[in-house]
N, C-alpha and C positions, 0 to 999 in steps of 0.2 A: 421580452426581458424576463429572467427569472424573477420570481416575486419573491418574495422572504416573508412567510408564514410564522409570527410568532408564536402560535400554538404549540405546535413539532416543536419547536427549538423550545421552548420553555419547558415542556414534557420532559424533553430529553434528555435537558441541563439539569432538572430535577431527581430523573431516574440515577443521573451519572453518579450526583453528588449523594443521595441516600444508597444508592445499594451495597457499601461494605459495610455501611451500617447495619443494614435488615441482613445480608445475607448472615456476619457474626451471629446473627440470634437465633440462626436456622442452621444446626446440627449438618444436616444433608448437604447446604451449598454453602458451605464457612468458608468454602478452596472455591469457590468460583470467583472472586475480585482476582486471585490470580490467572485465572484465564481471559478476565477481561484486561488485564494487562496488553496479553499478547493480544485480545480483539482491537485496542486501542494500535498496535506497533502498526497490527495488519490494515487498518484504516487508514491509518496515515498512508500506504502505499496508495493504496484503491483509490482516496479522494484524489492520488498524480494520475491512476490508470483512469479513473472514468472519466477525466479530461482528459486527457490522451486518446482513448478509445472510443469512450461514449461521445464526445463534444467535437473532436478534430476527427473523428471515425480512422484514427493509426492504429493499426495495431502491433504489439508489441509483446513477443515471449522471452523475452532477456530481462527483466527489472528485478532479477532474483541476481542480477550482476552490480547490480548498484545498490541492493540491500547488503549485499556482502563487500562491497565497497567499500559504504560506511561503516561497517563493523570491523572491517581490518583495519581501518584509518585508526580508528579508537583502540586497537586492541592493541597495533604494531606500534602507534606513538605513546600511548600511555607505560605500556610494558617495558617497552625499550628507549623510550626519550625522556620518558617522567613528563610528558607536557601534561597539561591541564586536561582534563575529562571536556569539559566544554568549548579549549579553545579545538580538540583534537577534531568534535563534532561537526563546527565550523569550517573548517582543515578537509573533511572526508565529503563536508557537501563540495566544497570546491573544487577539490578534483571527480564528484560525479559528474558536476556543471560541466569541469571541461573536457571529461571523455565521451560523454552526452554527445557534445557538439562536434568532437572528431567523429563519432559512431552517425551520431544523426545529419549532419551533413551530406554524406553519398549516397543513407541506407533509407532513408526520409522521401528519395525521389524515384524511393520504388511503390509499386502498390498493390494489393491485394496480400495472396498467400508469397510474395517473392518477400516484400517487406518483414513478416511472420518471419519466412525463413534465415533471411538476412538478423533480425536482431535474436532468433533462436541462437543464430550459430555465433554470435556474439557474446550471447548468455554461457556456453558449449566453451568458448573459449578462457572468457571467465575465471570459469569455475576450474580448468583445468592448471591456471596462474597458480589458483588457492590452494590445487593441491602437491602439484611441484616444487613450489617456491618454499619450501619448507625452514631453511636457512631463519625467511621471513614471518610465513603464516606459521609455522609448526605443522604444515604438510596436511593428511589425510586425519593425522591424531589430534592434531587442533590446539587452538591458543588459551591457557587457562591463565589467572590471577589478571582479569581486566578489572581495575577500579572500580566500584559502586560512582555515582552521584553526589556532591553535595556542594549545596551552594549558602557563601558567611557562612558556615560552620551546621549549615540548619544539613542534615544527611540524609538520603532520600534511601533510606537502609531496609525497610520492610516494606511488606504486599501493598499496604493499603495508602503509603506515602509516593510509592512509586507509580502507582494506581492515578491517583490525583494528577502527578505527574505528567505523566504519558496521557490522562486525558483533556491536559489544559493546552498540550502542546497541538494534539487533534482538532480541539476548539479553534486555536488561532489557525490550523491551516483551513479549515471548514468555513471559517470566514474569511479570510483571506484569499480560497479559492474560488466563492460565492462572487467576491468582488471581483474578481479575473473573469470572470463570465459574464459579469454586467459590463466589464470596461472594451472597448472597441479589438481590443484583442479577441475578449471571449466571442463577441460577434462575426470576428472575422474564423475564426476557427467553427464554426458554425455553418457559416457559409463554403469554407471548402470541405466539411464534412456531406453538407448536399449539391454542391458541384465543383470541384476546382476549375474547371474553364468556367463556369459564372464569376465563381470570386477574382480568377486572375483578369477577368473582362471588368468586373466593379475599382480595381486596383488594386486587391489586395495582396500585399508580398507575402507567396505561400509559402517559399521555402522558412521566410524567417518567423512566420507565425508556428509551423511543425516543429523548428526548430528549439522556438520560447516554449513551448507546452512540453517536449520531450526535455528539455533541460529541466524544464520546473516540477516534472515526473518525478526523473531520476534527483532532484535534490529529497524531497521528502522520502523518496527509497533509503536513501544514503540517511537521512536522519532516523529513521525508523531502526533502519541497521544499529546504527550506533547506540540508540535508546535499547534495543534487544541484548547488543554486546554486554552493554554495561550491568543489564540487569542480570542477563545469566554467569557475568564475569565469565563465562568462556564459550569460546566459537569453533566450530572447523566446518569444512566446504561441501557440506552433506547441507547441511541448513538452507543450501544459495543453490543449490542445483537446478536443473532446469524443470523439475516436477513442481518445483516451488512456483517457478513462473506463470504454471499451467492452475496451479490451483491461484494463483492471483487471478486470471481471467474467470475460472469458474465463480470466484469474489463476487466478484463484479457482475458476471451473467446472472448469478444467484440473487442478486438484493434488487437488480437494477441498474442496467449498466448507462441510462441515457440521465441519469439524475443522483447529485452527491448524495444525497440520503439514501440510496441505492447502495451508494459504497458503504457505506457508513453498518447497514442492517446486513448484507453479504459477508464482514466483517465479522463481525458478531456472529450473526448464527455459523460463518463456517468457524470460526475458535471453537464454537463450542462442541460443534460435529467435530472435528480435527479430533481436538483433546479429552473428550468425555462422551460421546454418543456413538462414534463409530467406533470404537476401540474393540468392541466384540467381533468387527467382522475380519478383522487381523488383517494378513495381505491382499484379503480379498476389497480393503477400504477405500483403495483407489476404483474398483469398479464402482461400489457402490456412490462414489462421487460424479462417476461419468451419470448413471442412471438421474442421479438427483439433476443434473444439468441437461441430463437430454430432455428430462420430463418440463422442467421452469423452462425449455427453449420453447419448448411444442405447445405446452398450454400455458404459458405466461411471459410470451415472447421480451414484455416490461419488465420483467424483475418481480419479487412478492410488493415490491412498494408498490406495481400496478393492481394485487390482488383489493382492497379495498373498494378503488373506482368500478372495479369489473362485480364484486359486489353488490355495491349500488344500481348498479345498470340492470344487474339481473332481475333485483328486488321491482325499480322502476316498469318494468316489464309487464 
């Protein structure tokens, strides 16, 4: 059973809650609470993908189709229905849940690289909606004047309100998916992560176990979406493409793909490689992403969250 280490979480909850504070007082990183914006949006995915991948062992390069999901949900009903920012949010996990279970239904009873390629070409399709559908989306030029946030009047209108925001929303899924891993679901995705003939031999129903974990993926996708929508008030289908997908997995291989707190540090550190560290290396930033990922496979098969224990072990020595 997962243990729940108060230490980590207490650290964490403390870094979360001081760093616009410290960074405001430092000159150099006063713009990094808004990178940790998006390190929060990007979390929320990774905490669905590393149950998804890490825990049920599915893999999945389409979730760049349910981030853009919920961002057109939010973009197209607010812009053009006037509905509510939060009921819209609500509205775009719903229909991730149920294209989720149209997609993962047939594509869920495949396995290895066929699986990959099947929710690839789902992600491929997608994105190709986002940018035809122009009528709808505003096509390849994309959707601007999406709503800000506000709830009673209180407005979620600057960096470091929005910041709080996006990471309370992280908190509840981090717990919330902690508990899915302790409750007999998370053990049964567990077990056909290391045999599905074991688990269909203990009873467990795998279809609908793959099924509840790819829904409850793509819902946090679709909220992450919508939480990005709103912040940047404008979208188009360049943001959801399928390199997006690919850097979700590198995420997750990067921090630690068998443990949330994997997703959580993968998060993190890639915003800040994304948006501030590799910008020197221009078009060439995608290799230097594959390198970063070939190197964490070969010598840190766990993620950096394994570098620590490997640490100690050497010291032990």
């Amino acid at each position: 059973m997962l243990r729940i280490r108060k230490a980590p979480i207490c650290v964490g909850a403390l870094f979360i809650l001081l760093f616009p504070w410290v960074a405001g007082r430092l000159p150099a990183i006063e713009h990094y609470p808004d990178l940790m914006v998006f390190a929060g949006i990007y979390c929320l995915m990774t905490i669905g993908m590393s149950l998804l991948m890490g825990y049920a062992g599915q893999i999945s390069l389409g979730h760049a189709a349910f981030y853009g999901i919920g961002a057109y949900a939010s973009g197209i009903l607010t812009t053009q229905y006037n509905l509510n920012p939060w009921l819209c949010i609500l509205l775009g996990s719903v229909a991730a849940t149920a294209v989720a279970v149209v997609v993962g239904a047939p594509s869920l009873r495949l396995r290895g690289h066929y699986l990959a390629m099947a929710t690839l070409a789902f992600g491929i399709i997608v994105n190709i909606v986002f940018r035809e559908e122009a009528e709808w989306t505003g096509g390849p030029d994309g959707m601007g004047g999406i709503p800000g946030l506000d709830i009673f009047g209180y407005s979620f209108d600057s960096i470091h309100k929005y910041y709080y925001l996006v990471w309370i929303v992280v908190a509840i899924a981090f717990f919330f998916t902690i508990r899915l891993i302790q409750s007999p679901t998370g053990r049964a995705l567990r077990a056909i992560h290391a045999s599905e003939a074991a688990a269909s031999a203990m009873g467990i129903d795998i279809s609908r176990s793959k099924i509840v974990v790819f829904a409850f993926s793509a819902i946090l996708a679709s909220v992450a979406g919508s939480l990005y929508a709103h912040y940047m008030n404008f979208i188009n289908p360049s943001t959801f493409d399928t390199l997006f997908s690919i850097k979700l997995v590198i995420m997750i291989a990067l921090g630690g793909m068998h443990t949330i707190w994997g997703a959580v540090v993968g998060s993190v550190l890639f915003a800040f490689l994304s948006f501030e560290w590799l910008h020197q290396f221009g078009e060439y930033e995608i290799v230097v992403y594959g390198l970063v990922l070939m190197m964490v496979t070969i010598y840190l098969p766990e993620g950096l969250v394994g570098l620590p224990g490997r640490i100690v072990q050497r010291v032990r020595r």
